[in-house]
C-alpha positions as CSV (number, residue, x, y, z in Angstrom):
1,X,38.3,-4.8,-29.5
2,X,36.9,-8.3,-27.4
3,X,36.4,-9.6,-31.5
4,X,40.6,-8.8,-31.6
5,X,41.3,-10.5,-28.9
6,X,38.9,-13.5,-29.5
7,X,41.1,-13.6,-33.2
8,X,44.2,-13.8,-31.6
9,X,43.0,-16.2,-29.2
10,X,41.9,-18.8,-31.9
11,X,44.8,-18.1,-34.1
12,X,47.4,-18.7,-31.6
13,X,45.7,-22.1,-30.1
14,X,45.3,-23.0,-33.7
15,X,49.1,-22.5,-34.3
16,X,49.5,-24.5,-31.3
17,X,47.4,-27.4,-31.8
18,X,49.3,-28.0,-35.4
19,X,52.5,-27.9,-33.2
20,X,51.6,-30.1,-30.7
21,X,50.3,-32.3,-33.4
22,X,53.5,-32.4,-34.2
23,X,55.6,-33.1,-31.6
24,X,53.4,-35.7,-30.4
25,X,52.9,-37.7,-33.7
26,X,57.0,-38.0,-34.2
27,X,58.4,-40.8,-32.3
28,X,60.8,-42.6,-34.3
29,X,64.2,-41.3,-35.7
30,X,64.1,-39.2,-39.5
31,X,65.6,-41.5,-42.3
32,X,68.9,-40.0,-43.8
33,X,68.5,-39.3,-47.6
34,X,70.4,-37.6,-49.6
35,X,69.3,-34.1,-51.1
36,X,69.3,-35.7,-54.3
37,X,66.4,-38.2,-53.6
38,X,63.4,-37.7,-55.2
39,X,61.5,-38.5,-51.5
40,X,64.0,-35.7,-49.9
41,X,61.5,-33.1,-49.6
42,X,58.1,-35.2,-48.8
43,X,59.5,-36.8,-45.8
44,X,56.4,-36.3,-43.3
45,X,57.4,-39.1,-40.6
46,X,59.7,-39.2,-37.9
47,X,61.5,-36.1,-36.2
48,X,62.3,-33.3,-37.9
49,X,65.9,-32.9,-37.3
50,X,68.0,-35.8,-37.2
51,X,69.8,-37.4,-34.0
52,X,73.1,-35.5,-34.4
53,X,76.2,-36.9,-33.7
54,X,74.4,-40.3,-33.9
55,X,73.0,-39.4,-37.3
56,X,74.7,-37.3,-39.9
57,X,73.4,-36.2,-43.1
58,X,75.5,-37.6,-46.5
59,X,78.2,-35.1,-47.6
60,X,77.8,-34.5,-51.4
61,X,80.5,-34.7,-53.7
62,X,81.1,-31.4,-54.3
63,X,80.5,-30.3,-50.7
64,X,82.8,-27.6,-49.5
65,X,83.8,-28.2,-46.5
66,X,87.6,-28.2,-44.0
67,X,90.9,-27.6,-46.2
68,X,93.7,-30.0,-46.4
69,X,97.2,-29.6,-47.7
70,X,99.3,-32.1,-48.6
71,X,102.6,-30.8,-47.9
72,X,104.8,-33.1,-49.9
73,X,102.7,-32.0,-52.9
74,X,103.5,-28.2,-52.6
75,X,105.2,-26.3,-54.6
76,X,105.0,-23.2,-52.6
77,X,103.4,-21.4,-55.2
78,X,101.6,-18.7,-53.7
79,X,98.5,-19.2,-56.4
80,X,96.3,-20.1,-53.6
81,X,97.3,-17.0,-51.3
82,X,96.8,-14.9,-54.6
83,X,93.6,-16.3,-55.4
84,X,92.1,-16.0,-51.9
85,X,89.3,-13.4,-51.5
86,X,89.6,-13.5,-48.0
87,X,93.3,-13.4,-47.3
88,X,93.4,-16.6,-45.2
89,X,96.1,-18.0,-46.6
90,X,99.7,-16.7,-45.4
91,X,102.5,-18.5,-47.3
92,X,106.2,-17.7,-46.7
93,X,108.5,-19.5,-48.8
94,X,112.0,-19.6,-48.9
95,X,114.3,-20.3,-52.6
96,X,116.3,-23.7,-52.0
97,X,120.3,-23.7,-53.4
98,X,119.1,-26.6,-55.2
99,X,116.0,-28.8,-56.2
100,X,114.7,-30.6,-53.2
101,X,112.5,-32.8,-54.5
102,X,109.5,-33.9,-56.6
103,X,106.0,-33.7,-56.0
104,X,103.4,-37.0,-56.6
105,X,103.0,-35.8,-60.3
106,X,106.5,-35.2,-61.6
107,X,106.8,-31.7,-60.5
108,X,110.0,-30.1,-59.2
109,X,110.4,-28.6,-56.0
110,X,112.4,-25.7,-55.4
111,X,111.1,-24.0,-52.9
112,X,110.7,-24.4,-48.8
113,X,107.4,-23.4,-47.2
114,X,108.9,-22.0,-43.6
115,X,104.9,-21.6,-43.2
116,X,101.8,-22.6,-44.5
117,X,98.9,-21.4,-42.5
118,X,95.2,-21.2,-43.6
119,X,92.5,-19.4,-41.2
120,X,89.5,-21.5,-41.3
121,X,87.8,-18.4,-39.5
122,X,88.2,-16.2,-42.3
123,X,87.4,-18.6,-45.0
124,X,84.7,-18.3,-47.3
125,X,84.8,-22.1,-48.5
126,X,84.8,-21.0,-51.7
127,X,87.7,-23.4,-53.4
128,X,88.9,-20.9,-55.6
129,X,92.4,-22.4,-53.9
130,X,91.7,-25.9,-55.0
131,X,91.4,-24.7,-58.5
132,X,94.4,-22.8,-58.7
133,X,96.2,-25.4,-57.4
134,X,99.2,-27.0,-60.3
135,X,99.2,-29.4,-58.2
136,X,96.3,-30.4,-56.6
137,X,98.1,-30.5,-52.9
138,X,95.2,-28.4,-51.6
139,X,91.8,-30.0,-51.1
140,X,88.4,-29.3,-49.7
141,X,87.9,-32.7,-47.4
142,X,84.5,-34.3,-45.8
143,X,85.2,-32.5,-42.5
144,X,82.3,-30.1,-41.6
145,X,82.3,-29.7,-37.8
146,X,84.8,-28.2,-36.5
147,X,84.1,-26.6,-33.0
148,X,87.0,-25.4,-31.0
149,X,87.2,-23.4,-27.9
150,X,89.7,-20.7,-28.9
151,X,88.9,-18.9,-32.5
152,X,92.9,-19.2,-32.7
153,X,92.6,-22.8,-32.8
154,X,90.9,-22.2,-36.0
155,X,94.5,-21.4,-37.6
156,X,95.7,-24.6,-39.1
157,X,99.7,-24.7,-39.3
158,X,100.5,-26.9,-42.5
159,X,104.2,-26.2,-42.6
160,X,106.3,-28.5,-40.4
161,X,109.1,-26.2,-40.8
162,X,111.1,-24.6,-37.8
163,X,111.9,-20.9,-37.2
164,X,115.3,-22.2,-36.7
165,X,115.7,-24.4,-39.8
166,X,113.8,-21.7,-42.0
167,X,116.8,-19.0,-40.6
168,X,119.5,-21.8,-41.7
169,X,118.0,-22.3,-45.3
170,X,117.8,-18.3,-46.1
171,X,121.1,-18.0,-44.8
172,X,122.5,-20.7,-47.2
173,X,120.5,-19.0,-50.0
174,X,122.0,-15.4,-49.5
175,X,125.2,-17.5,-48.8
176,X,124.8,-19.1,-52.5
177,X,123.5,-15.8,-54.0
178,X,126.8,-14.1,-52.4
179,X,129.2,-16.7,-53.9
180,X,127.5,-16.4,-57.6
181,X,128.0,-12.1,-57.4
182,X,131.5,-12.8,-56.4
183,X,131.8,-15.2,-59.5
184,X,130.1,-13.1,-61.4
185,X,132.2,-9.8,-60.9
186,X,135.6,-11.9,-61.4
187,X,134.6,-13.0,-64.9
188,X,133.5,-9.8,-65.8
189,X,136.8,-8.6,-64.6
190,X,138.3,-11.2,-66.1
191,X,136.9,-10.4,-69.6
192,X,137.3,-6.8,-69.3
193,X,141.0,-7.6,-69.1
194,X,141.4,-9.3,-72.2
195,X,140.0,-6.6,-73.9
């Protein structure tokens, strides 16, 4: 029973003594590598986290990190939304009367995105949606900290697109829509009086 107690005794100041070893023998600031250097993992001076905000560890290329969405690039697909393992992408588009534009790689618009919203709570940062993408208008950026408040705030609204103005376009589509069943119905009519 004492010899137990004697053990622990010893093992715990012997735990200490490394620590305080430790935290004593690391006065200056850890140098920032990168994981890729060979040195990464041998790195015995200095503290052993870094100095964060002051100091920030290099993002590698293929980090995954805060989605983007360039919004004059989209073609309101939906790929992305399908894709999404998560369902944290909620895309509502509405069919233009006409082509609306082009996108940075020759690609024609036709339809309005009356919302674009991506929940960077529910996302798994897997990029399956960057890879999907025809276009390449979503991207995985350099941003890692993100730290709100609110986990609403977390909701990032891409569309710039107005309930009101989104009402006004599907009314002009159902309005076109209307006007081709109208023209569609007199030339049938048309036809089946000729014969």
């Amino acid at each position: 029973m004492i010899r137990s107690i004697l053990n622990g005794f010893a093992t715990a100041f012997k735990g200490l003594s490394i620590t305080s070893a430790h935290l004593f023998s690391s006065h200056k600031k850890r140098n920032v590598l990168p994981a890729s250097d060979n040195n990464y993992f041998k790195q015995l001076e200095g503290t052993n986290t870094i100095q964060y905000p002051h100091q920030k560890l290099p993002i590698p290329e293929v980090g995954r990190y805060q989605l983007d969405v360039e919004m004059d690039d989209c073609i309101v697909c939906d790929l992305c939304a399908k894709v999404c393992p998560v369902n944290c992408i909620d895309i509502e588009a509405i069919k233009a009367t006409e082509a609306i534009g082009q996108t940075s790689d020759g690609t024609t618009k036709r339809l309005y995105a009356a919302k674009f919203d991506i929940d960077m709570a529910k996302c798994m940062y897997c990029g399956l949606c960057t890879i999907v993408c025809p276009t390449e208008c979503i991207v995985m950026t350099n941003q890692y900290d993100k730290s709100v408040v609110e986990i609403n705030e977390l909701t990032y609204q891409f569309s710039e697109m107005t309930p009101e103005v989104a009402a006004e376009k599907r009314r002009e589509f159902d309005r076109q829509q209307a006007e081709r069943q109208v023209a569609k119905l007199a030339a049938m009519q048309k036809k089946e009086g000729e014969a």
